[in-house]
C-alpha positions as CSV (number, residue, x, y, z in Angstrom):
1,X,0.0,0.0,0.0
2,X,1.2,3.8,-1.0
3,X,-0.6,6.3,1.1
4,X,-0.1,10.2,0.0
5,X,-0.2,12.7,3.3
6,X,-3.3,14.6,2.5
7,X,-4.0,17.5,4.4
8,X,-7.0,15.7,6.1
9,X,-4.6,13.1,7.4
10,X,-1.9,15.2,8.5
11,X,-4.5,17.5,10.4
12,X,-5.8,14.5,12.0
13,X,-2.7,13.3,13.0
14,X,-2.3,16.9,14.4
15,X,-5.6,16.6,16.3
16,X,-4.6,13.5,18.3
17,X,-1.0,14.5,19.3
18,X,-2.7,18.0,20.7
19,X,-5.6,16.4,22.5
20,X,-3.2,13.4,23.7
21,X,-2.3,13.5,27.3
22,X,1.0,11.0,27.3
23,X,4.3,13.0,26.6
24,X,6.2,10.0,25.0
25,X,3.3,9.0,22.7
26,X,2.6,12.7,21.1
27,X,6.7,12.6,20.3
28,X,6.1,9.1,18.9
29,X,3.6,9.8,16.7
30,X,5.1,13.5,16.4
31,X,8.2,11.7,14.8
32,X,6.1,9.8,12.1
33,X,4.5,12.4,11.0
34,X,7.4,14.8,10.7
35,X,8.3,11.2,8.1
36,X,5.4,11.2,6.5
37,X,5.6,14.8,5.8
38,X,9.5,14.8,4.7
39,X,8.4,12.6,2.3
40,X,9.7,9.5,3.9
41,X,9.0,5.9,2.1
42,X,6.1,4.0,4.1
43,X,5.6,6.8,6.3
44,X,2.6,8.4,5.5
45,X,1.1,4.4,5.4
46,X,2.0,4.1,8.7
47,X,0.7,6.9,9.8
48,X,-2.6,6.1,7.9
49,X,-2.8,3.2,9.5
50,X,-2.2,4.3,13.1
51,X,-4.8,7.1,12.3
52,X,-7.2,4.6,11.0
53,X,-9.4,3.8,14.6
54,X,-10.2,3.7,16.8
55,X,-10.1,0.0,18.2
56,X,-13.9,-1.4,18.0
57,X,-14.9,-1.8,21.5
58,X,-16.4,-5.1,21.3
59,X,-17.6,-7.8,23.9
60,X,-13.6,-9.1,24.4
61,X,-13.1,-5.0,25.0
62,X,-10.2,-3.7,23.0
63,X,-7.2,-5.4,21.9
64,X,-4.6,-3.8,19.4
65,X,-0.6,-3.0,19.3
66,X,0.7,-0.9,22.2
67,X,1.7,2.2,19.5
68,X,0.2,5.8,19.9
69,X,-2.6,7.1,17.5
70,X,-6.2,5.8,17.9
71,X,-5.6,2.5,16.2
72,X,-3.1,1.3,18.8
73,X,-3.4,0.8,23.0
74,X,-2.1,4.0,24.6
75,X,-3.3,6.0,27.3
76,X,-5.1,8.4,25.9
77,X,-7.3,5.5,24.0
78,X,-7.5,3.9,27.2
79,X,-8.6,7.2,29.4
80,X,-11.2,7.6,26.5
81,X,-12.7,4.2,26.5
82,X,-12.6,4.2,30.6
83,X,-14.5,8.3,30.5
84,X,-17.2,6.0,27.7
85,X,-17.1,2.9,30.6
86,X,-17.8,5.2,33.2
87,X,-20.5,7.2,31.4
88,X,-22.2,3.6,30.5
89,X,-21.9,2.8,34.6
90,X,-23.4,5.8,35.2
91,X,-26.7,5.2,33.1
92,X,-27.1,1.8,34.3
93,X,-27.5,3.3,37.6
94,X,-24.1,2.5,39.2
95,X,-22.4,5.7,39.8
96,X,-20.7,5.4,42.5
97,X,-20.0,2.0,42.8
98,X,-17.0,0.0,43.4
99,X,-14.7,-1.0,40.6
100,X,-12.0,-3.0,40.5
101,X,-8.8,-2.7,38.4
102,X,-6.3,-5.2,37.6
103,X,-3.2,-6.0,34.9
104,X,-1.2,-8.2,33.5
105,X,2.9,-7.2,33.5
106,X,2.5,-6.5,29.5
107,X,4.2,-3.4,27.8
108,X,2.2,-0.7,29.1
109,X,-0.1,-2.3,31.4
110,X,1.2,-0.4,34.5
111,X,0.6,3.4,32.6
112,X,-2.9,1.9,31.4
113,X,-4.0,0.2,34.4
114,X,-3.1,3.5,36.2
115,X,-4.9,5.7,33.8
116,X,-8.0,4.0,33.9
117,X,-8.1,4.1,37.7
118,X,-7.2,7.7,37.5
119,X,-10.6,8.5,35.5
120,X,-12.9,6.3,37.4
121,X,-11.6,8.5,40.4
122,X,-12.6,11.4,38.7
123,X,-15.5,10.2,37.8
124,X,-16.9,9.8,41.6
125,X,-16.4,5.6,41.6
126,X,-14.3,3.9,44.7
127,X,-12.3,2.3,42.6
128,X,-9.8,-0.5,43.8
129,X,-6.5,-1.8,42.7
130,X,-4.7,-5.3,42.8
131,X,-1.9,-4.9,44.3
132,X,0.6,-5.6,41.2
133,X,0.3,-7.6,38.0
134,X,-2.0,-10.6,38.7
135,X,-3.9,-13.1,36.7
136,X,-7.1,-12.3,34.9
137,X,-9.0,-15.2,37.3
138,X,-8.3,-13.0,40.4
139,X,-9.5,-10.1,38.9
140,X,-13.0,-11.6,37.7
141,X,-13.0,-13.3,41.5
142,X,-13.0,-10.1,42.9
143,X,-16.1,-8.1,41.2
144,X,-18.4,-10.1,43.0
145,X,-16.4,-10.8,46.3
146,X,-16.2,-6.7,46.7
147,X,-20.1,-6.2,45.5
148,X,-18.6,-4.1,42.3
149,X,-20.2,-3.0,39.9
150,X,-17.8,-3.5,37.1
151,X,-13.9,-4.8,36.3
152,X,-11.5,-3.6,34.4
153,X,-8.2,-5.9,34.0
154,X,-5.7,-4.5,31.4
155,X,-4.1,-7.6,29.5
156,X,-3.9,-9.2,26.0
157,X,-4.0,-12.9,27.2
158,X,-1.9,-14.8,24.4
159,X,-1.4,-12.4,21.9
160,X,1.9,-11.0,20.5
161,X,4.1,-9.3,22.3
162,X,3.1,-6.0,20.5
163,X,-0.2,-6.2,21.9
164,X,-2.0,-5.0,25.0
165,X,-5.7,-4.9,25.8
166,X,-8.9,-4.1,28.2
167,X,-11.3,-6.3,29.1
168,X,-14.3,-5.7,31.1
169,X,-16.7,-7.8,33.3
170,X,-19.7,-5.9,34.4
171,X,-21.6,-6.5,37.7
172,X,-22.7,-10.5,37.5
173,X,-19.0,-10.9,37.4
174,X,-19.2,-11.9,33.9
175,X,-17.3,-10.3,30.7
176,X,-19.9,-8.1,28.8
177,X,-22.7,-9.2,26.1
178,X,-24.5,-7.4,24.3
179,X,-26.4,-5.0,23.9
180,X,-24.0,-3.5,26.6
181,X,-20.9,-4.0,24.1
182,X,-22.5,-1.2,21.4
183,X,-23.9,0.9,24.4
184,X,-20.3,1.1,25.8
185,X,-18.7,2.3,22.3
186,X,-21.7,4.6,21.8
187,X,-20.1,6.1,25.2
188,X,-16.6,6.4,24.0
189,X,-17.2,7.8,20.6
190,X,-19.2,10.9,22.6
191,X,-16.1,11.4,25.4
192,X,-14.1,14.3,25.0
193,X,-10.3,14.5,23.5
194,X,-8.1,12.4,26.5
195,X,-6.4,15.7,27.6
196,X,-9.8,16.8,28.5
197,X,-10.9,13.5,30.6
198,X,-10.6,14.4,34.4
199,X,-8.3,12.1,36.2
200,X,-8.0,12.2,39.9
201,X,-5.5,9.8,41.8
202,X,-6.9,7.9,45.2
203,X,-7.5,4.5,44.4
204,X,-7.8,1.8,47.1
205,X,-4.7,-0.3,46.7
206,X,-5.9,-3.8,47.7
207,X,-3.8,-5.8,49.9
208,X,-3.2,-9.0,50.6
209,X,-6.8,-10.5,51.4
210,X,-8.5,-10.5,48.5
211,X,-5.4,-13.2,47.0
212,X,-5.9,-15.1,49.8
213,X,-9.6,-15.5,49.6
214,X,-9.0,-16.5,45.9
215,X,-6.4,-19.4,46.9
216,X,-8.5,-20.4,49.7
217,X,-11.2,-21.0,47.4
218,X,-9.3,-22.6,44.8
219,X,-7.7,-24.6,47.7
220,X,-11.3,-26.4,48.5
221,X,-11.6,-27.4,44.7
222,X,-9.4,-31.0,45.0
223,X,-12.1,-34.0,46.1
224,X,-10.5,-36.8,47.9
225,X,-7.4,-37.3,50.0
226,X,-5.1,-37.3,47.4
227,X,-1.8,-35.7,47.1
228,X,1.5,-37.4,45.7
229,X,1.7,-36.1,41.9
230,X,4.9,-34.7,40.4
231,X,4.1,-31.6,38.3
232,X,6.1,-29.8,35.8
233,X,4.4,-26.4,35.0
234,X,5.3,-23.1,32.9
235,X,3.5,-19.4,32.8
236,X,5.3,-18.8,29.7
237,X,6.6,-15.4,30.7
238,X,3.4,-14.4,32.2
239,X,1.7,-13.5,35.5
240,X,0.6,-16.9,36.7
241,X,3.8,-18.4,38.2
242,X,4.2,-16.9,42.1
243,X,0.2,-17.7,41.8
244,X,-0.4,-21.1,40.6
245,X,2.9,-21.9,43.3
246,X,0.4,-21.0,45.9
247,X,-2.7,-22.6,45.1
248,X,-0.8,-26.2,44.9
249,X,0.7,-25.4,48.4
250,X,-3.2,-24.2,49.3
251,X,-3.9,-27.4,48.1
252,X,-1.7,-29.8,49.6
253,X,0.4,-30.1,46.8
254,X,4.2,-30.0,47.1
255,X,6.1,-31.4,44.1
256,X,5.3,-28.3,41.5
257,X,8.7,-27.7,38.8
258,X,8.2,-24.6,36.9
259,X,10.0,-24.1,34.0
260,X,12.5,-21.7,35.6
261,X,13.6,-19.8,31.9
262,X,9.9,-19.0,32.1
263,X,8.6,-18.5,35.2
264,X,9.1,-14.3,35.8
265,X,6.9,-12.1,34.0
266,X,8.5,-10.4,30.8
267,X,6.9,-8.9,28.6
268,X,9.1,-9.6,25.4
269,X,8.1,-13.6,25.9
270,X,12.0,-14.2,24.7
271,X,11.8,-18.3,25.0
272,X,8.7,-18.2,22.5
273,X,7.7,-17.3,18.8
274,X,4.2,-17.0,20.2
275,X,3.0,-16.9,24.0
276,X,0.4,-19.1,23.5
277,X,0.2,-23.1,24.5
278,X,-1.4,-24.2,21.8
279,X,1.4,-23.1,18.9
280,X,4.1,-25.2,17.8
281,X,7.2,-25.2,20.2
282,X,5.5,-23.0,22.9
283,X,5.5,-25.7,25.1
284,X,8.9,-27.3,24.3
285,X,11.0,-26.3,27.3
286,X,7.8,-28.1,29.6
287,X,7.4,-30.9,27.9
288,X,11.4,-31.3,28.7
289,X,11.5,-30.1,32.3
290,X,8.5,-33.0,32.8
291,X,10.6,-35.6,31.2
292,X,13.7,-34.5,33.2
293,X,11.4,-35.1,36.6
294,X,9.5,-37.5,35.5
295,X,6.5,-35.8,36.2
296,X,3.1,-37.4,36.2
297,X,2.0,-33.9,34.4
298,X,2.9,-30.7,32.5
299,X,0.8,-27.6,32.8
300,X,1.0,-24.8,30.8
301,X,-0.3,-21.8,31.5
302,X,-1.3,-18.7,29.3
303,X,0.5,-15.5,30.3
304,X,-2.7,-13.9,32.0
305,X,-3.1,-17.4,33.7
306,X,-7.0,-17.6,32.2
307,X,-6.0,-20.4,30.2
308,X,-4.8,-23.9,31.2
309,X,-3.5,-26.5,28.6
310,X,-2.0,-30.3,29.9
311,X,0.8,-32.4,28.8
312,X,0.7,-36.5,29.3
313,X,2.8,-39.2,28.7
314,X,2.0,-41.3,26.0
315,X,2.7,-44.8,27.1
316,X,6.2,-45.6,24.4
317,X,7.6,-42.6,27.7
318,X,7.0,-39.3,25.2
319,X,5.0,-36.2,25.8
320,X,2.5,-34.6,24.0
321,X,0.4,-31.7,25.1
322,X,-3.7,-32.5,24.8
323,X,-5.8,-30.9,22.7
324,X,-8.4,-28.3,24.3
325,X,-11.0,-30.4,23.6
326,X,-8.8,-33.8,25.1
327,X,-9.0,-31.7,28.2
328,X,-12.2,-30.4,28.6
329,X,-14.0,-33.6,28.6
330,X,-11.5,-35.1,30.7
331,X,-12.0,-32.1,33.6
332,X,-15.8,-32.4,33.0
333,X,-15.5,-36.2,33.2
334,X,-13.9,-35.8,36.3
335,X,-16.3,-32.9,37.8
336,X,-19.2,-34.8,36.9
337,X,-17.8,-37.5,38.8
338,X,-17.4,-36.2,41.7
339,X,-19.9,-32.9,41.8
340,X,-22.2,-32.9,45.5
341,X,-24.6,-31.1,43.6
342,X,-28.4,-32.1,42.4
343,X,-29.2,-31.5,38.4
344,X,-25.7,-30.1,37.1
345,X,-25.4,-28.4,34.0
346,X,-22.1,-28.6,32.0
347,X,-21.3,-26.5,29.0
348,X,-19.3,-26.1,25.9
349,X,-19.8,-23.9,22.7
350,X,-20.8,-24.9,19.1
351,X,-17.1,-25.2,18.3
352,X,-15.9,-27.8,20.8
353,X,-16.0,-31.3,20.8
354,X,-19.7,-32.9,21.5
355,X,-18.1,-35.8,23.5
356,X,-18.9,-33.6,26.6
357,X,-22.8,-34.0,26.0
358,X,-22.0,-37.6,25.9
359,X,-20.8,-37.8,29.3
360,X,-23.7,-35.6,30.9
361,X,-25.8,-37.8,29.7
362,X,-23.6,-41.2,31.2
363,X,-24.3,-39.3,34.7
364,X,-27.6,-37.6,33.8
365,X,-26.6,-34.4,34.0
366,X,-27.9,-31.2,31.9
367,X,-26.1,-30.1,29.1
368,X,-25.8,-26.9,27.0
369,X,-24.2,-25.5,24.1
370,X,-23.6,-21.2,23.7
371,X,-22.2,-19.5,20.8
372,X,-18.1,-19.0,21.3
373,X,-17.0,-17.1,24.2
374,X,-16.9,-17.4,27.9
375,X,-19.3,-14.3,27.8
376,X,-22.1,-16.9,26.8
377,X,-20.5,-20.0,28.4
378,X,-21.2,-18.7,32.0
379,X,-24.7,-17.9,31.2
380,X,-25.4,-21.0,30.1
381,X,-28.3,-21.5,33.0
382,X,-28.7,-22.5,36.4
383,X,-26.7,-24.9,38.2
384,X,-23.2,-24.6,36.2
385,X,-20.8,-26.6,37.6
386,X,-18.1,-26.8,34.3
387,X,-18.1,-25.0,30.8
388,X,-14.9,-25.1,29.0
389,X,-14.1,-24.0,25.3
390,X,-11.3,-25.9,23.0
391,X,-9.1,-22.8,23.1
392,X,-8.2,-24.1,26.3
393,X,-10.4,-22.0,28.1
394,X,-11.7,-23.9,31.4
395,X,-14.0,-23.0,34.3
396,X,-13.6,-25.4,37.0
397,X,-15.0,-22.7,39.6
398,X,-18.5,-21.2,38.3
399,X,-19.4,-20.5,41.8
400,X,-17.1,-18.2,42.7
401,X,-15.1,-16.8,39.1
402,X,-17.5,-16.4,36.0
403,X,-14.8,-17.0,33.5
404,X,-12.3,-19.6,32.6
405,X,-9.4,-19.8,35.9
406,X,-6.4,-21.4,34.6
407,X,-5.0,-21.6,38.1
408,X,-8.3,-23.9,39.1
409,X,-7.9,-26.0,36.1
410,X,-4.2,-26.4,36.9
411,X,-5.3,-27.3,40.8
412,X,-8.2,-29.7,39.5
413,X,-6.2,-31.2,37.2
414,X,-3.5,-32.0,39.8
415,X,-5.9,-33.6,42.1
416,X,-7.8,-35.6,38.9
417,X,-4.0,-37.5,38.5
418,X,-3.2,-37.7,42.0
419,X,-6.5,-39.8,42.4
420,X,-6.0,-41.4,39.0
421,X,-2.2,-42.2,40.1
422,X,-3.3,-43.9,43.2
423,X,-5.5,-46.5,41.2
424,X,-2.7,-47.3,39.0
425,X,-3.8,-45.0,36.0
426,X,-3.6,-41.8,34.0
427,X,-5.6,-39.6,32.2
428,X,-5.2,-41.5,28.8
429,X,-6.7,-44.1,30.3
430,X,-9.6,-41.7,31.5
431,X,-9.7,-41.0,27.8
432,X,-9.4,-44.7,26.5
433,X,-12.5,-45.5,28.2
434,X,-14.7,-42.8,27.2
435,X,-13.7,-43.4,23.2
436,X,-14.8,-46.6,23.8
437,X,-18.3,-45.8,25.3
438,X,-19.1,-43.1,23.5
439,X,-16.8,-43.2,20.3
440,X,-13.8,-41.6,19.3
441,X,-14.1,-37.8,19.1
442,X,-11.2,-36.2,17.1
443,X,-11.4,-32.4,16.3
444,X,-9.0,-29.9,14.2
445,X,-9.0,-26.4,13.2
446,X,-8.5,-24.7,9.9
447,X,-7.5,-21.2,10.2
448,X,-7.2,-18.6,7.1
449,X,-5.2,-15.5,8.3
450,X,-6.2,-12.4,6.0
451,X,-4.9,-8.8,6.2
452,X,-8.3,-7.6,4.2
453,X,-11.5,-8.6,6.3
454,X,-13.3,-8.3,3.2
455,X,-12.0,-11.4,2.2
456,X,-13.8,-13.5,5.3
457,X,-16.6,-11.6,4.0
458,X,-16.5,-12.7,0.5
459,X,-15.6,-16.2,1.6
460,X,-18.5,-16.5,4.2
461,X,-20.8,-15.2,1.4
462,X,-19.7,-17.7,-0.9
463,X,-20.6,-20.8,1.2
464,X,-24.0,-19.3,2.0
465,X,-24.6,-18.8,-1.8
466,X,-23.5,-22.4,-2.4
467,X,-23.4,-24.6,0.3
468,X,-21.6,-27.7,0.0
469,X,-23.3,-30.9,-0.3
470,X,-20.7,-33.1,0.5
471,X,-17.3,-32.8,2.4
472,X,-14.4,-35.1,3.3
473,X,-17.1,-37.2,0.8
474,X,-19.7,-37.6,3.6
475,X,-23.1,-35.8,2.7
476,X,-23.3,-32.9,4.6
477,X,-26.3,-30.1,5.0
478,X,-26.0,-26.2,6.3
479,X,-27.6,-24.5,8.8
480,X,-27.6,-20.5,9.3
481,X,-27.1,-19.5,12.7
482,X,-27.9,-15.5,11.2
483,X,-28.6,-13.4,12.6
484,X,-27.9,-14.8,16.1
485,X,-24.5,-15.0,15.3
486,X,-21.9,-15.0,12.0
487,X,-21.8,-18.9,12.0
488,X,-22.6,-21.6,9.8
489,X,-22.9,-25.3,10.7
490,X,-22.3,-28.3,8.2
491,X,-23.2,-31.8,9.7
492,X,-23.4,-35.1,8.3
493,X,-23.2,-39.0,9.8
494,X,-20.5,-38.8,12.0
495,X,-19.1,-35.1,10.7
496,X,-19.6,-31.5,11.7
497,X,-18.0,-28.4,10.9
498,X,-18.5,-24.8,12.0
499,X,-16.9,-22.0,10.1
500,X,-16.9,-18.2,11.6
501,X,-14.9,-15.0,11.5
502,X,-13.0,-14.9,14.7
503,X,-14.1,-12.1,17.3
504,X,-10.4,-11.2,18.0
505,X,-8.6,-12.0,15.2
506,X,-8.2,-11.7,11.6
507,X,-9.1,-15.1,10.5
508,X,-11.9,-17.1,9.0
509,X,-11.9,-20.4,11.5
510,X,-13.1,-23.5,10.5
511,X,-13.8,-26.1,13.6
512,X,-13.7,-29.8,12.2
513,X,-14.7,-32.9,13.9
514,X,-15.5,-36.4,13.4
515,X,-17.0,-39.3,15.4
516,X,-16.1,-42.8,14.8
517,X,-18.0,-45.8,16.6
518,X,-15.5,-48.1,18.6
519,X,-17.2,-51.4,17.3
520,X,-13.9,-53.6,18.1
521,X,-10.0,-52.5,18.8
522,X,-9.8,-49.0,20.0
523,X,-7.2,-47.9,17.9
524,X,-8.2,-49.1,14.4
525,X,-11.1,-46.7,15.7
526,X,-8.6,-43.8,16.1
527,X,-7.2,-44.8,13.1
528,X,-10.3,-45.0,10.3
529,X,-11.3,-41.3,12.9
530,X,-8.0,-39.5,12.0
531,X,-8.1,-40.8,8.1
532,X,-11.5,-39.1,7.7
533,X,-10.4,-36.1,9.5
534,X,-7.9,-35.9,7.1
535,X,-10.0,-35.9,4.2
536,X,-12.6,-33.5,5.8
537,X,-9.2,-30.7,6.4
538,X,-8.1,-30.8,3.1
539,X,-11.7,-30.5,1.9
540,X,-12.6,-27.5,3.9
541,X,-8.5,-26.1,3.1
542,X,-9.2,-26.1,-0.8
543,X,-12.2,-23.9,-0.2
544,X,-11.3,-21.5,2.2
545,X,-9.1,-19.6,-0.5
């Protein structure tokens, strides 16, 4: 792309640095447009681009590189979304009301984290602080321990290092929905310029406490006496480390080995390509630390610590990490197993393997499934007990954190191979069985990356115009899900697909599955399972182009 410095971008450009309120992002963006205007090669396209927001406020919040301009995460984007937050607050009748704040250690997170406290000040709210960088469960814990009436915790989860974010959780203690997601960015497109936001410092520090109410809660999770499991553990540069050490001693367990390259928060992520568990490699220094002390299991965490992913032995002495779905059945196999509770309900979205309806109905429990997102997950209906998504998102804790808890999962899923380990098994076994009763469940995911969102667009559009009738050569039918949701469904005997624009990404996803009846050995099962999943990926491949 060749962008030309018009006068209405350069005056733009001009307009932000005046009305922006950080000193090191008006000479950053001062600099590029002193570029763009020297005539500079790609200057004037970057500058485009930075000037090309703002961020769309949607029901993840914001997420975007941490770069000035209104297309980026800076602090005078974030003291404008938090004036449209408060605003929104205000007209739902919660002025006044607690808030709490919380980050991640992420580039920026301290100045944001700050300035969003700063303006809810201002803005006549008692706002609260953690105390430090802490991970996204303990933030969504404490909106409904202190009564508040909304959360604010500045992270980006797994994405680049670039990238920051603001995610918000309103008073059930669950992220937004909407219609409160438009409401909110109605509310930020009328706040003034940042300079103009009032910010007011005074925010409650919290101390101690409200950490240790977490833990003790997470500490009660474990069912059953057992204790003696070895577990290797990384937060991949994140926040989760000095955390998840405490809940396992909370817990009563003593043998945790974190990957020690990985275990303090930096920002930069220097051991990884990509701070997420489920890319290739990410998981590479855990899978050795758990071989080096012979551990009975490897967890990997996400650098906010929302997301959980585990790593088993296969039984030829190897590791492998499971797949989100692997793992969610496994944890929902093992609640369901154990839960105190009368008519549970257990939940997983459209995208996710089925298997977990399978195994509600083995125990005659309720089941639901909720478009994407833990936003819909947690409203799922009364008497949740375990929802989990195949992006390793998994909530263990319903009762007392609305949103996935990798720290819980990690706890839970210690105490599932303790008990396991005492009967002379592990969680491939767990899994062995229920592909036997209820069939083997393999799932994949085909993702197109664009850099023009018109092409998931046009690709989306296609399909609906004409619908395939057969894929991975098994008859299949479409279903709609407009204009609940951008979504369409392909089933067929033994095969589903769902393919959707992600909500936080630019990609076109495409969620594949197939079920194979185990009618005699397990693993010719697997086998006849994986060769149709085969087919079916480079069916959907060719036509997502």
């Amino acid at each position: 792309m060749t962008t030309s410095l018009t006068s209405e971008l350069r005056d733009r450009a001009f307009r932000w640095i005046a009305d922006d309120p950080d000193d090191d992002s008006r000479v950053e963006l001062q600099n590029i447009l002193a570029r763009a205007m020297g005539g500079e090669a790609g200057a004037a396209d970057e500058l485009a681009d930075r000037m090309a927001g703002p961020l769309e406020f949607g029901t993840a919040g914001l997420r975007g590189p941490v770069r000035a301009g209104p297309n980026g995460m800076n602090v005078a984007v974030v003291t404008r979304t938090t004036a449209g937050v408060a605003a929104w607050l205000a007209s739902q009748g919660h002025a006044g009301g607690v808030v709490v704040v919380g980050r991640d250690a992420r580039h920026g997170s301290e100045a944001f984290a700050a300035a969003a406290a700063e303006v809810l000040t201002a803005a006549g709210f008692a706002v609260k602080t953690l105390p430090g960088p802490l991970p996204t469960p303990v933030l969504a814990f404490a909106v409904p321990a202190l009564g508040a009436v909304a959360g604010i915790q500045i992270t980006a989860s797994h994405n680049p290092p670039a990238d920051n974010g603001y995610k918000l959780y309103d008073a059930s203690g669950g992220q937004i929905v909407p219609p409160s997601d438009g409401q909110i960015e109605r509310a930020i497109e009328a706040a003034p310029p940042a300079i103009s936001v009032p910010r007011e410092p005074g925010a409650e520090v919290l101390g101690e406490e409200l950490l240790n109410a977490y833990l003790a809660k997470v500490a009660l999770l474990p069912r059953g006496p057992e204790r003696e499991v070895k577990v290797a553990a990384t937060a991949l540069h994140g926040v989760g480390a000095d955390t998840l050490r405490a809940a396992f001693e909370r817990a009563g367990f003593g043998d945790l080995h974190l990957v020690s390259e990985q275990a303090t928060p930096d920002p930069d992520f220097p051991t990884v390509a990509f701070p997420n568990p489920e890319e290739p490699g990410a998981t590479d220094l855990l899978l050795a630390l758990a071989s080096e002390v012979d551990a009975d299991l490897a967890i990997a965490l996400d650098p906010d610590a929302d997301r959980c992913a585990l790593g088993v032995r296969e039984r030829d002495g190897s590791w492998r990490m499971l797949r989100g779905d692997e793992t969610g059945v496994l944890l929902g196999w093992h609640i369901l197993s154990t839960v105190d509770t009368t008519d549970p309900l257990v939940a997983t979205t459209i995208v996710s393997s089925s298997m977990l309806g399978e195994v509600a109905k083995e125990f005659g429990a309720r089941y639901a499934e909720t478009l994407t997102g833990f936003k819909w997950l947690v409203r799922a209906g009364e008497g949740l007990v375990f929802a989990y998504e195949e992006a390793l998102g998994l909530c263990v804790n319903p009762g007392f954190v609305r949103d996935k808890d990798g720290i819980a999962a990690a706890v839970l899923a210690a105490a599932l191979t303790a008990s396991l380990r005492a009967g002379g098994r592990g969680p491939l076994d767990v899994l062995d069985e229920l592909s036997v009763k209820h069939g083997v469940h393999v799932t994949d995911q085909v993702s197109l990356r664009v850099t023009d969102l018109s092409v998931r667009e046009r690709l989306m559009a296609g399909l609906r115009a004409t619908p395939p009738s057969a894929l991975g050569g098994t008859d299949v039918t479409m279903e709609d899900l407009l204009p609940d949701a951008d979504v369409l469904r392909l089933t067929g005997e033994g095969l589903r697909v769902v393919i959707r624009p992600s909500g936080t990404e630019p990609k076109l996803k495409a969620y594949l599955q197939v079920k194979q009846p185990v009618t005699g050995d397990l693993a010719e099962a697997r086998a006849a399972a994986d060769a149709r999943l085969s087919a079916l990926r480079a069916d959907i491949e060719s036509r997502l182009v």
